[in-house]
C-alpha positions in Angstrom: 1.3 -39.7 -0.4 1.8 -38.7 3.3 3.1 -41.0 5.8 3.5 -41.4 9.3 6.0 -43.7 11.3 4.7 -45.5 13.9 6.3 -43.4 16.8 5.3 -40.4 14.7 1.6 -41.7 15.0 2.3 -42.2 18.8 3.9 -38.6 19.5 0.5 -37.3 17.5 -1.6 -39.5 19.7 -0.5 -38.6 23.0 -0.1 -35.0 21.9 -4.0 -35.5 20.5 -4.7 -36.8 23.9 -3.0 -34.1 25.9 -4.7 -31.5 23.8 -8.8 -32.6 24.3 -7.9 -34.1 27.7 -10.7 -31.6 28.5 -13.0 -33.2 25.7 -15.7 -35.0 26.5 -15.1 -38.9 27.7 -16.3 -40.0 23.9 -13.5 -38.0 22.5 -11.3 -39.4 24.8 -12.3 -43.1 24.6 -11.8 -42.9 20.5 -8.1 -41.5 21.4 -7.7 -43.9 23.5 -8.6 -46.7 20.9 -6.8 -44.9 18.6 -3.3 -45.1 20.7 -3.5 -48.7 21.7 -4.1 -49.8 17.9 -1.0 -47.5 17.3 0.8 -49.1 20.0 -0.3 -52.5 18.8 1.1 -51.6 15.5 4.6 -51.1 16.9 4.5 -54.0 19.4 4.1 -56.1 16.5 7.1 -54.5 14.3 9.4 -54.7 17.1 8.6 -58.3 17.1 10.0 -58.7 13.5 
């Protein structure tokens, strides 16, 4: 089973981002999504 950290997840995010920053706004709005639920995801476990 593969596995990500949550700051793995993040440094894939923003690299995701970085890399179709030239996408089209749809693409970019889904990565978008995608990081703040990723950063939600770490806010909450620093909480702990």
């Amino acid at each position: 089973k593969f596995e990500l950290s949550n700051q793995q997840m993040v440094i894939l995010g923003v690299l995701a981002i970085r890399h179709l920053g030239s996408s089209s706004p749809g693409d970019q709005a889904a990565l978008k999504r995608l990081v703040q639920k990723v950063n939600g995801m770490e806010a909450l476990s620093l909480d702990d």
